[in-house]
C-alpha positions as CSV (number, residue, x, y, z in Angstrom):
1,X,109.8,100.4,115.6
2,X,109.6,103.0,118.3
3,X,106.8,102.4,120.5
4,X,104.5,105.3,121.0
5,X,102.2,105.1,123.9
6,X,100.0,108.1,122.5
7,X,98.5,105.9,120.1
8,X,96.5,103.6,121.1
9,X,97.7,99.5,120.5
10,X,94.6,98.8,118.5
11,X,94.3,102.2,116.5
12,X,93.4,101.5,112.7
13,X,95.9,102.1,109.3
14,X,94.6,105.4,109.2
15,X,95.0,106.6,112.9
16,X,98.2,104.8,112.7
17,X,99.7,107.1,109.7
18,X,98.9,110.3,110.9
19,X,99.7,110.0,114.7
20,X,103.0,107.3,114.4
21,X,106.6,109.3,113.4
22,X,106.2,112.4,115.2
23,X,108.9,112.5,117.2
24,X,111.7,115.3,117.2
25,X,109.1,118.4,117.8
26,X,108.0,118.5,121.2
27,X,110.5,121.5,122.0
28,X,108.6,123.7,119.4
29,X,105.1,122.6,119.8
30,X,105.1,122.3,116.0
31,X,102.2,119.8,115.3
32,X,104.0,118.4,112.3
33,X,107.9,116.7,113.0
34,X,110.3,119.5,111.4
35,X,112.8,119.1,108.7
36,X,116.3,118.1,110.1
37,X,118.8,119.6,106.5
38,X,121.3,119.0,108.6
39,X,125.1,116.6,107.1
40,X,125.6,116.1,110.9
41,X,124.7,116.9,114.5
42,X,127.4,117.5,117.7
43,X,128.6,114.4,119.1
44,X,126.7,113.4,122.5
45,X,123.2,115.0,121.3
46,X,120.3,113.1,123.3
47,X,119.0,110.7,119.7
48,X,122.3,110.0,119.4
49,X,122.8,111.4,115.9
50,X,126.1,111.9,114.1
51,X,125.9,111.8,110.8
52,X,123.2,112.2,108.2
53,X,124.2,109.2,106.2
54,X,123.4,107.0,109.0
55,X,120.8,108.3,110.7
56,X,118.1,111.6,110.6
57,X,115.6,112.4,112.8
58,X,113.6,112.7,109.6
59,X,114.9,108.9,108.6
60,X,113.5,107.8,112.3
61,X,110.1,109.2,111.9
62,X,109.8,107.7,108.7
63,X,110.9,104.1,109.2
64,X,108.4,104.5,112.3
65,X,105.8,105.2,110.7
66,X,106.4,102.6,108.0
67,X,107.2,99.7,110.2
68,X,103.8,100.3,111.8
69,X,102.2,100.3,108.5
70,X,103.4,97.1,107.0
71,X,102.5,95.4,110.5
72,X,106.6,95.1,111.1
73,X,108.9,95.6,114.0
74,X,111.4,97.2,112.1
75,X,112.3,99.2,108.8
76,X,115.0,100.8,106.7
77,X,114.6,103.6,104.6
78,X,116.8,104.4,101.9
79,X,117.0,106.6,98.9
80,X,114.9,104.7,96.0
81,X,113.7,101.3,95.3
82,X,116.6,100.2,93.3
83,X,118.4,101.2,96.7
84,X,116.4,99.0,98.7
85,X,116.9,96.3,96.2
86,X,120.6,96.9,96.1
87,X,120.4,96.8,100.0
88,X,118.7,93.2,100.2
89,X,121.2,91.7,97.5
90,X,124.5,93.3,98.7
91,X,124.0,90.8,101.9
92,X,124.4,87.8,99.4
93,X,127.9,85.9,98.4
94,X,129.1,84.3,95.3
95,X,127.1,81.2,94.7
96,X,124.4,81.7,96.7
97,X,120.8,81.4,94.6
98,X,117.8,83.7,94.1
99,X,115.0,81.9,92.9
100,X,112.8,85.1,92.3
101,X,109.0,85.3,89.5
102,X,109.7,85.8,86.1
103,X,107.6,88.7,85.9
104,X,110.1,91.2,87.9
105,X,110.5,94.8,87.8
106,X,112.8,95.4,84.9
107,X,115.6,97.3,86.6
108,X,115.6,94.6,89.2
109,X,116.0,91.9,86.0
110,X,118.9,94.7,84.9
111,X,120.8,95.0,88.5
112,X,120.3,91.0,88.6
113,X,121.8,90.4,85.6
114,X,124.3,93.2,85.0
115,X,125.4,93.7,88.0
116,X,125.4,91.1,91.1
117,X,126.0,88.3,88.3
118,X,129.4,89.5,88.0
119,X,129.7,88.4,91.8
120,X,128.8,84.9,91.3
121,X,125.2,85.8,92.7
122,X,122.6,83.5,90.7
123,X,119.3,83.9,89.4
124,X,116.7,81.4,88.3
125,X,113.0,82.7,87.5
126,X,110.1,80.6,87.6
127,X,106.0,81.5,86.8
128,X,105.3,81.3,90.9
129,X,102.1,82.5,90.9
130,X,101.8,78.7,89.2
131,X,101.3,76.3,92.3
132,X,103.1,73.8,90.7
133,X,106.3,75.7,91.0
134,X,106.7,75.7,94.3
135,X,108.2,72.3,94.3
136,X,110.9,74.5,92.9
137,X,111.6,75.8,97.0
138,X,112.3,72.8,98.1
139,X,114.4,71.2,95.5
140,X,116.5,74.1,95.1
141,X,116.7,75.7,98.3
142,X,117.4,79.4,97.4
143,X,118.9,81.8,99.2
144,X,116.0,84.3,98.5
145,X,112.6,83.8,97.2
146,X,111.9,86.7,95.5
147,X,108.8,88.1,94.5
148,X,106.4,90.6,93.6
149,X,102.3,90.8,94.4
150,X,100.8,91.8,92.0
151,X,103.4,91.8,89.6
152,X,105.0,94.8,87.2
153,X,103.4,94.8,85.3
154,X,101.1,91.7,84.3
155,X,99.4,92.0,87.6
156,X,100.1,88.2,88.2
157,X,99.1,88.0,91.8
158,X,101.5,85.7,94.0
159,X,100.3,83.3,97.1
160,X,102.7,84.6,99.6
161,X,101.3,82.6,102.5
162,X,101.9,79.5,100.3
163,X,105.2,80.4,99.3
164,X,106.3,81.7,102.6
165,X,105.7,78.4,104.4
166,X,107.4,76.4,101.3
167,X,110.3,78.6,102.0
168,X,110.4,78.4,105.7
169,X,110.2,74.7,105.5
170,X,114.1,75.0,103.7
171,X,115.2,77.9,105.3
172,X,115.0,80.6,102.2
173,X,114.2,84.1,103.3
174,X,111.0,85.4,101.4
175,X,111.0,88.8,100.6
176,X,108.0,90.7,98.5
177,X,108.2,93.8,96.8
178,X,104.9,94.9,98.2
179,X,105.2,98.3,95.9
180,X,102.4,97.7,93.5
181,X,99.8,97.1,96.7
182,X,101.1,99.6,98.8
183,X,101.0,99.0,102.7
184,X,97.4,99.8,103.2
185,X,96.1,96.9,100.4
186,X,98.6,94.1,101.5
187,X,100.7,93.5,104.4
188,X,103.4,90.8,103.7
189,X,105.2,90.0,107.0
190,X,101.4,89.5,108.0
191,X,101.1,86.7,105.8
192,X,104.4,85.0,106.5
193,X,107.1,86.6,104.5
194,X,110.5,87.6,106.1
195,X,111.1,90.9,104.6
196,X,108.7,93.2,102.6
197,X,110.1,96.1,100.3
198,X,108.6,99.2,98.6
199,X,109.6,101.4,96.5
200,X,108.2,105.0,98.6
201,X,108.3,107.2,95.5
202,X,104.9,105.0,94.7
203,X,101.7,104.9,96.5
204,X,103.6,105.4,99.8
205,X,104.7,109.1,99.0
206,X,101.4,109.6,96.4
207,X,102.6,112.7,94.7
208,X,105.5,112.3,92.2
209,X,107.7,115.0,94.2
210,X,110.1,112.6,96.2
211,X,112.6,109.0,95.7
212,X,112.5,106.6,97.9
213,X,112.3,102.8,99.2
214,X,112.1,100.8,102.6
215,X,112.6,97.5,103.4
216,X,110.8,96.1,106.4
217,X,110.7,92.7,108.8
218,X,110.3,91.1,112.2
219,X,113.9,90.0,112.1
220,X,116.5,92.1,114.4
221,X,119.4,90.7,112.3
222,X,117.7,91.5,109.2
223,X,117.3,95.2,110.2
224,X,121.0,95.1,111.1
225,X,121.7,94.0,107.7
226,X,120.0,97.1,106.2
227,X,121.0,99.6,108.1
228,X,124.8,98.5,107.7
229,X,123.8,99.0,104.3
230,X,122.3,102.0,104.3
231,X,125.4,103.6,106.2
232,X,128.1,101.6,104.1
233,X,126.6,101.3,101.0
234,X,125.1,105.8,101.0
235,X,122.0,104.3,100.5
236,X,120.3,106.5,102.5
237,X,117.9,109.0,101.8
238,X,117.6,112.5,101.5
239,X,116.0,114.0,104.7
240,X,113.7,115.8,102.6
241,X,112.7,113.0,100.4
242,X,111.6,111.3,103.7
243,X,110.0,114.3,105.1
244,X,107.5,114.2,102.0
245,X,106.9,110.9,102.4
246,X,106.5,111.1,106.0
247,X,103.7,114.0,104.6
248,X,102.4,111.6,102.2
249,X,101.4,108.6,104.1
250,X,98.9,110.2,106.3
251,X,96.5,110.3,103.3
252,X,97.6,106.6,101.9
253,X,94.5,105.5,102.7
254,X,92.6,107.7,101.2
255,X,94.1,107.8,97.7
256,X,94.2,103.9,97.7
257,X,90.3,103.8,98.3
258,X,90.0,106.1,95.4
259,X,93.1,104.7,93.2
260,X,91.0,101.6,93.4
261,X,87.9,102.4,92.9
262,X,89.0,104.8,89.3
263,X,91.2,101.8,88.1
264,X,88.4,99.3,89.1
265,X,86.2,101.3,87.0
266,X,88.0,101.9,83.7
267,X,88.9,97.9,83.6
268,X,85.5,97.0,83.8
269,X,84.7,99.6,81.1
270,X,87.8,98.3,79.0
271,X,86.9,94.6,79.2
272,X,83.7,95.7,77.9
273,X,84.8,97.7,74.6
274,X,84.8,95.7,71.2
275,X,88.4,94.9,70.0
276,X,89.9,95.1,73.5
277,X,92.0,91.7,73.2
278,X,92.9,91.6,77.0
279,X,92.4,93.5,80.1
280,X,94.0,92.9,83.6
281,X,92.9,94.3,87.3
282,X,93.5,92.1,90.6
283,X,89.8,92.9,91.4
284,X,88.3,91.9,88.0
285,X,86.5,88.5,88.2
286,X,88.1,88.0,84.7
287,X,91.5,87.8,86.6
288,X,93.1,84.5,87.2
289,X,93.9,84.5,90.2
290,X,91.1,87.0,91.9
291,X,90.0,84.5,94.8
292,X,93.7,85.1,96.0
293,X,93.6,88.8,95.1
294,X,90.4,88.8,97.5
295,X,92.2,86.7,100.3
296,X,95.6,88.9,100.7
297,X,94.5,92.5,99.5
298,X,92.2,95.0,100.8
299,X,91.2,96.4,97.5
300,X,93.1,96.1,93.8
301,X,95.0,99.3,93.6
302,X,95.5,101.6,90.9
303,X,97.3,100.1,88.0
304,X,95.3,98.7,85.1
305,X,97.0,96.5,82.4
306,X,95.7,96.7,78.7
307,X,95.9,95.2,75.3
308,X,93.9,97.5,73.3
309,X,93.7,95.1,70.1
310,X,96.3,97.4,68.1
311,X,99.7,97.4,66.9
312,X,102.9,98.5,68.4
313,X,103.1,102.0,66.5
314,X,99.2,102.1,67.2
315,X,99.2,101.7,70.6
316,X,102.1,104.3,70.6
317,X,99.9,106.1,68.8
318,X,96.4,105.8,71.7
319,X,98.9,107.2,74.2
320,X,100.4,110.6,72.5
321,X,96.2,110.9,71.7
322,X,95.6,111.3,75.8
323,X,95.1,114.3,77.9
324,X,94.6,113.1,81.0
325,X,97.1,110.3,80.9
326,X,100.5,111.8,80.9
327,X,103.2,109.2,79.4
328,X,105.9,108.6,81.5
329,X,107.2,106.1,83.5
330,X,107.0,105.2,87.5
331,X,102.8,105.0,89.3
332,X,101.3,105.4,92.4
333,X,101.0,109.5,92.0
334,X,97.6,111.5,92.1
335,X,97.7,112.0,88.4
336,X,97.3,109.3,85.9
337,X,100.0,107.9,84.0
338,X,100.4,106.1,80.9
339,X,103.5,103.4,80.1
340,X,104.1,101.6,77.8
341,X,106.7,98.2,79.5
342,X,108.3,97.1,76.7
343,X,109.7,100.1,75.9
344,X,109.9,102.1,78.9
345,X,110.4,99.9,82.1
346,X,111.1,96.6,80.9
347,X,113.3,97.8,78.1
348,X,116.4,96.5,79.8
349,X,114.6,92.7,79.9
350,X,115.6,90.9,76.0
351,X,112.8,91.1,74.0
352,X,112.2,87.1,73.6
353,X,112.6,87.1,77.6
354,X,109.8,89.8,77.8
355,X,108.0,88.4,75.2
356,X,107.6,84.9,76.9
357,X,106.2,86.5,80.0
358,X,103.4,88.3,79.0
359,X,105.3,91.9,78.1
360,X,104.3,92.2,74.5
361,X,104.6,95.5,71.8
362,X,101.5,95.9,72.5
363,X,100.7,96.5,76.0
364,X,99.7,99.3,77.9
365,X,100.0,99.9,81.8
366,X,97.6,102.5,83.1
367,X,98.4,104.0,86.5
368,X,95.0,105.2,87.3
369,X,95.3,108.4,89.4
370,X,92.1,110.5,91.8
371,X,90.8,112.4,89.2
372,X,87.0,112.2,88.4
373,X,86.8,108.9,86.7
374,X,84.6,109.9,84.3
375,X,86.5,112.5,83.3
376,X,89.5,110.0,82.9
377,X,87.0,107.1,80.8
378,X,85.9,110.3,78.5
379,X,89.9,110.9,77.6
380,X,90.4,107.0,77.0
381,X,87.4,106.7,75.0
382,X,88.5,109.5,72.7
383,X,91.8,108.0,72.5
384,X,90.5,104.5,71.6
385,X,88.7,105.7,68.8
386,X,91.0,108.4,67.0
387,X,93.0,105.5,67.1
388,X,90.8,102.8,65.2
């Protein structure tokens, strides 16, 4: 990360996302950095630039920005999550072991198991928001500890302080996909993990217009590793995927605040409607593990987890009924979303494997966006009982 000695050491998250990453635009005056749609730059230019796919003014600003986010000295950016997944696992070799939660992001089960398996990369998952896994760490002494916090999308919330020192204790390398929390609600390298990855398109970017994913760490070899692979691999981004990101994290705090307090809202009001069978929210005292939630995030972010008590081709049914809630998949957007995992993002996991976890027929994940929330409980409510 860049040090930038117009901000001050001990400005706050929100200080920090506006005024960190604006580099490249003091020749202009412009107030915001410029967009570089450039393929590549005359050799012997002063940022040393030569060719977009490994390196972008745009790229810089962003990773900046990021790394001082997550509380991280360095970051990678590249051009989706599943690129920033493909990033950490291309540095493995046959035989060596991820040991990641059951309760994964499906298309990182699906690159996992259709794709680095046919390099001799192993995977065993394991419930690790369970204590009694850990033991797991020690005995088997992964390559990777891999999880998520909270989880996609049973919103199984993870001890990474715990699980970080098990780790370390073995010499594992940690790594959290930290998308569901976004960088203002939970910052893992903070609490002892080696690398923490997001998914940008999410809360990061906030409005549904751009792809992207970072990974970010203390470690100088790790940040070697990833930006090898961003060059080798074309992982990178587009420059104007990152400049809308770049535009979307100076008001991450602000939609978080709100994401959290809409979704904390319609759980409450869910796990108080008759014939709801099940309702999950980090910040519910229902949850089981909402001490923790309370220790390692600032607030419970948007998404909202739901059985609504029907069947499959009823609960199909409650989502075509909403207005508000547009089906489709990915979160972290303004507007509010409706999915439905088991046959939208975790359609790739077997159905007995999703079915032991948690991911039934009938389960709905609600990404709760900064509309009014009234206005968001009215379209639920009408849903619920056309429905019935």
């Amino acid at each position: 990360m860049k040090d930038d000695s117009s901000v001050p050491l001990d400005a706050r998250f929100e200080t920090r996302s506006i005024h960190v990453g604006q580099e490249w635009r003091e020749e202009t005056g412009a107030v915001i950095p410029p967009l570089f749609l450039t393929s590549t730059f005359e050799t012997g230019n002063a940022g040393g630039f030569d060719y977009t796919r490994s390196g972008s003014p745009n790229f810089r600003n962003l990773q900046n920005t990021l790394a001082s986010l997550e509380g991280a000295k360095h970051c990678t950016v590249f051009a989706s999550g599943v690129s920033a997944i493909t990033a950490v696992v291309s540095t493995l070799k046959s035989g060596d072991l991820v040991l990641a939660e059951e309760n994964v992001y499906g298309c990182t089960y699906r690159l996992f198991a259709r794709v680095f398996e046919k390099f001799g990369i192993k995977v065993k998952y394991a419930n690790l928001a369970n204590p009694g896994n850990y033991s797991l760490i020690k005995q088997l002494k992964p390559t990777l500890v891999w999880i998520e916090s909270p989880t996609n999308p049973l919103l199984k919330i993870v001890d990474i302080a715990a699980i970080s020192e098990a780790a370390r204790k073995v010499g594992s390398t940690v790594i959290v996909d930290n998308t569901f929390a976004s960088s203002y609600l939970q910052r893992p390298i903070e609490l002892g993990a080696h690398l923490s990855l997001l998914s940008t398109t999410k809360y990061s970017n906030g409005h549904s217009d751009a792809l992207g994913g970072a990974v970010c760490s203390d470690d100088p070899e790790w940040q070697e590793k990833m930006i090898f692979a961003q060059k080798a691999l074309g992982l990178q981004p587009s420059p104007f995927d990152s400049w809308l990101i770049s535009r979307g994290l100076k008001t991450q705090s602000l939609r978080m605040e709100r994401h959290s307090s809409n979704a904390l809202e319609i759980a409450s009001r869910l796990e108080k409607t008759p014939k709801v069978k099940l309702v999950r929210y980090p910040f519910l005292p229902s949850h089981p593990q909402y001490e923790l939630a309370k220790k390692q995030m600032r607030f419970g972010s948007g998404i909202v987890i739901a059985d609504l008590g029907l069947s499959q081709s009823k609960t199909k049914g409650f989502m075509q009924k909403l207005h508000l809630f547009t089906q489709a998949e990915s979160l972290g957007g303004i507007e509010s979303l409706i999915c439905h995992p088991a046959s939208m993002t975790h359609a790739s996991i077997p159905k007995d494997v999703r079915e032991s976890v948690g991911v039934t027929g009938g389960l709905v994940r609600f990404s709760v966006g900064i509309e009014h929330v009234d206005d968001l409980w009215a379209d639920i409510a009408q849903a619920l009982k056309a429905s019935r």
